[in-house]
C-alpha positions as a Markdown table, in Angstrom:
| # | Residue | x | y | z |
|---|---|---|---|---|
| 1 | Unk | 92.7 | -161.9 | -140.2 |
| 2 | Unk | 95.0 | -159.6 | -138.4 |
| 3 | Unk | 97.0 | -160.8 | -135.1 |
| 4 | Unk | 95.1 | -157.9 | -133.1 |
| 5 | Unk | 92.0 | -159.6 | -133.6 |
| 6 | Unk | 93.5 | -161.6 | -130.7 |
| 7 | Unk | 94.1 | -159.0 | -128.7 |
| 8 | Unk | 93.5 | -159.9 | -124.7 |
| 9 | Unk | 92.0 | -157.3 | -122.1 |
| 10 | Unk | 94.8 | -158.3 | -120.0 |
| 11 | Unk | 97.5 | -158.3 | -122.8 |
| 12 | Unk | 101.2 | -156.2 | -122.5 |
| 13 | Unk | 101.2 | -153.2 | -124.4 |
| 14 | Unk | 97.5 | -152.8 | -125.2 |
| 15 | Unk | 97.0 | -149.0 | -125.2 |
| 16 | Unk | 99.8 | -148.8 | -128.6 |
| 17 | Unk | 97.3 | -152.0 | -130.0 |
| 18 | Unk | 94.5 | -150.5 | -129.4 |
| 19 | Unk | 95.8 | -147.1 | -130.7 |
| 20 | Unk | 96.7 | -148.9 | -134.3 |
| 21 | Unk | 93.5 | -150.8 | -134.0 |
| 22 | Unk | 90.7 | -149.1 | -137.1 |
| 23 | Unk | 87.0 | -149.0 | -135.9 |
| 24 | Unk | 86.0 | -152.4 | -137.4 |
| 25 | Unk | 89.2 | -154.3 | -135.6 |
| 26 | Unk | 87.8 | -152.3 | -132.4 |
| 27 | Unk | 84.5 | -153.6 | -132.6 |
| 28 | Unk | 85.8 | -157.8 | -133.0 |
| 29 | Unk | 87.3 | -157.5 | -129.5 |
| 30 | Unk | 85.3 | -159.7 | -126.5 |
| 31 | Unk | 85.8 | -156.7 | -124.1 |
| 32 | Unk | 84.3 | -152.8 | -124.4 |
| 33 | Unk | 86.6 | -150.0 | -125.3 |
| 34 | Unk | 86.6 | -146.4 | -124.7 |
| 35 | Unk | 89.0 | -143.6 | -125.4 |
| 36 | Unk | 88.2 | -140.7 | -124.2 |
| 37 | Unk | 90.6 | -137.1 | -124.9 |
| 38 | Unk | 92.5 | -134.7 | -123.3 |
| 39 | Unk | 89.2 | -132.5 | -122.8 |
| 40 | Unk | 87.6 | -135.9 | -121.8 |
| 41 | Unk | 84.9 | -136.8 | -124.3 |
| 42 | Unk | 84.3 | -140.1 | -125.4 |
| 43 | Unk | 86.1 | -140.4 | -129.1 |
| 44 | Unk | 86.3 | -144.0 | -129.6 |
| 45 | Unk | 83.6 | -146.3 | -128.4 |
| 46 | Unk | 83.4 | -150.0 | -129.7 |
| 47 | Unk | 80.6 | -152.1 | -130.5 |
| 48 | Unk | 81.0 | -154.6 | -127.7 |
| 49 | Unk | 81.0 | -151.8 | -125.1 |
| 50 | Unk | 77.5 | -150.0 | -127.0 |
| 51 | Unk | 75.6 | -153.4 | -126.6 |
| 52 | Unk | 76.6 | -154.3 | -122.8 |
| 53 | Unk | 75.7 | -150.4 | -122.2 |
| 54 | Unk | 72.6 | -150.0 | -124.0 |
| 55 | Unk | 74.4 | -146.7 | -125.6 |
| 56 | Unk | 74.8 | -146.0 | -129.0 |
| 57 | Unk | 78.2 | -144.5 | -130.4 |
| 58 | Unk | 76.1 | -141.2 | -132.0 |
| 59 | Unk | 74.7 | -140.7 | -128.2 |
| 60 | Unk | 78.3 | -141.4 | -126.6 |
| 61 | Unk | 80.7 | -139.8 | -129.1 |
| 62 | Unk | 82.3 | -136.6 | -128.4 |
| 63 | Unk | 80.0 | -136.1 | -125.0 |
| 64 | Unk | 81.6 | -135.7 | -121.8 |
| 65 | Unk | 83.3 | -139.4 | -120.1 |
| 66 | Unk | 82.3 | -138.7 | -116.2 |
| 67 | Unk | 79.9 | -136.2 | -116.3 |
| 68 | Unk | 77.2 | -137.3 | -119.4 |
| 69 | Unk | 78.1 | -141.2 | -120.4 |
| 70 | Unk | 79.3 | -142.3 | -117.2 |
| 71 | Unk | 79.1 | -140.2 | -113.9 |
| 72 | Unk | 79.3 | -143.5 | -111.8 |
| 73 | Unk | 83.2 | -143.3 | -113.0 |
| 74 | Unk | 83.2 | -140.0 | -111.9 |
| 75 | Unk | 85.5 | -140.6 | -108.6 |
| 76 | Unk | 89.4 | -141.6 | -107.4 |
| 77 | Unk | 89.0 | -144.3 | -108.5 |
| 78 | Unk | 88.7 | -143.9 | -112.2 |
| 79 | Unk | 88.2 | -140.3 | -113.6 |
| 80 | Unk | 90.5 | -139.4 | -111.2 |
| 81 | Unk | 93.3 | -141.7 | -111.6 |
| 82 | Unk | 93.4 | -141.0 | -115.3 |
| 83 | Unk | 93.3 | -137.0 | -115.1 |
| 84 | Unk | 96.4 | -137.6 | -112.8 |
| 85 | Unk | 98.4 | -139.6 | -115.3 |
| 86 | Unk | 97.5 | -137.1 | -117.8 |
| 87 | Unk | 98.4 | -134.0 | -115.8 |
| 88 | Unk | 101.9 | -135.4 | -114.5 |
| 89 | Unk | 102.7 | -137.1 | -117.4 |
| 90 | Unk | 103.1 | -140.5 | -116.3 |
| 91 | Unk | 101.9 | -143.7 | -117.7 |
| 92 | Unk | 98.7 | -145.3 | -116.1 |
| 93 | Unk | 98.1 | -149.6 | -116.7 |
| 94 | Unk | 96.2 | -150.5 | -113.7 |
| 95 | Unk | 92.8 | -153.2 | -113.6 |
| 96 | Unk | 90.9 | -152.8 | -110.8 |
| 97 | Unk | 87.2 | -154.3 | -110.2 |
| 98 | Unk | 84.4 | -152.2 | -110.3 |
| 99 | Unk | 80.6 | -152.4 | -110.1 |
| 100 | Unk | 79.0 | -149.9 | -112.6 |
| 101 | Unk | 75.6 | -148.6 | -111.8 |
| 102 | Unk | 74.0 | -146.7 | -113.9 |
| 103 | Unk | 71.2 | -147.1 | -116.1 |
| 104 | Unk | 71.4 | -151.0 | -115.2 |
| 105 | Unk | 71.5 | -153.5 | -112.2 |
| 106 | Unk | 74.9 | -153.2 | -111.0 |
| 107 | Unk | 77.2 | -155.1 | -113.1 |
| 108 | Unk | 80.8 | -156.2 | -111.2 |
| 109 | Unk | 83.5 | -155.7 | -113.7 |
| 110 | Unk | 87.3 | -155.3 | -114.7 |
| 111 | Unk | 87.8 | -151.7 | -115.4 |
| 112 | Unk | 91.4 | -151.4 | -117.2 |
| 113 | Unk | 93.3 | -147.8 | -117.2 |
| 114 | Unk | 95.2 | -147.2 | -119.5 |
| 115 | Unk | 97.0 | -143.9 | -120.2 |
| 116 | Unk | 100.8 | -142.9 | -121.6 |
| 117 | Unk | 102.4 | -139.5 | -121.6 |
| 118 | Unk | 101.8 | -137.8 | -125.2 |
| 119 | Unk | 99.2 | -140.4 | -126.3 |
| 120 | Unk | 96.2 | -138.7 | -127.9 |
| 121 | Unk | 93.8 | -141.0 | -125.9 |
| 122 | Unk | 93.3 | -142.4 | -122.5 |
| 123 | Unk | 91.3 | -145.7 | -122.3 |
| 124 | Unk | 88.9 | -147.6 | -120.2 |
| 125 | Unk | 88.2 | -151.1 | -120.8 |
| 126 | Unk | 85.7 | -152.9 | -119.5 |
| 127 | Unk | 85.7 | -156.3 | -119.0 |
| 128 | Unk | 82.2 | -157.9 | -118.0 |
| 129 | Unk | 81.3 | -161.2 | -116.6 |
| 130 | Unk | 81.0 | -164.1 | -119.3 |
């Protein structure tokens, strides 16, 4: 069993674990995962995330982030915030609570940004209520 296995939503340096983390290591974390590109479509999307969601990865993958899998993350407080650390180059690690609406009762959640200059990915992880 690998250490990453272990890997908390809250832990230090998550967005390089994550980034060295295969599809099945993806899937054993306790918290959803999405890494969405420089174009911004979804190209990683873990099993824990599908299930809480109710979307499958061949629906989700390589479709738009804010406008086709999740327009209620379409705003300043998410899309936005990521774009921004993108376009200047900056690192993004912020959590901030969040209430997702769509397609579902609204859930409150974590929502973790996570976003470094050159990194192939940018990442949202959500955290839901035990």
């Amino acid at each position: 069993m690998s250490a990453v296995l272990t890997l908390a939503f809250d832990a230090v340096d998550a967005l390089p674990a994550i980034d060295a983390m295969n599809d099945d290591t993806l899937d054993d974390l306790d918290f959803g995962v999405i890494g969405i590109d420089a174009d911004g479509a979804v190209r990683r999307y873990n099993a824990p995330e599908s299930r809480m969601a109710g979307l499958s990865p061949h629906r989700v993958l390589g479709q738009p982030m804010f406008t086709s899998v999740a327009p209620c993350m379409n705003n300043f407080m998410v899309a936005q915030r990521l774009d921004d650390a993108m376009m200047l180059g900056e690192a993004l690690d912020v959590t901030i609570d969040y209430v997702l609406t769509l397609r579902m009762k609204p859930v409150k959640v974590k929502l973790r940004l996570l976003a470094a200059p050159g990194a192939a990915l940018r990442y949202v992880l959500v955290l839901r209520p035990a």
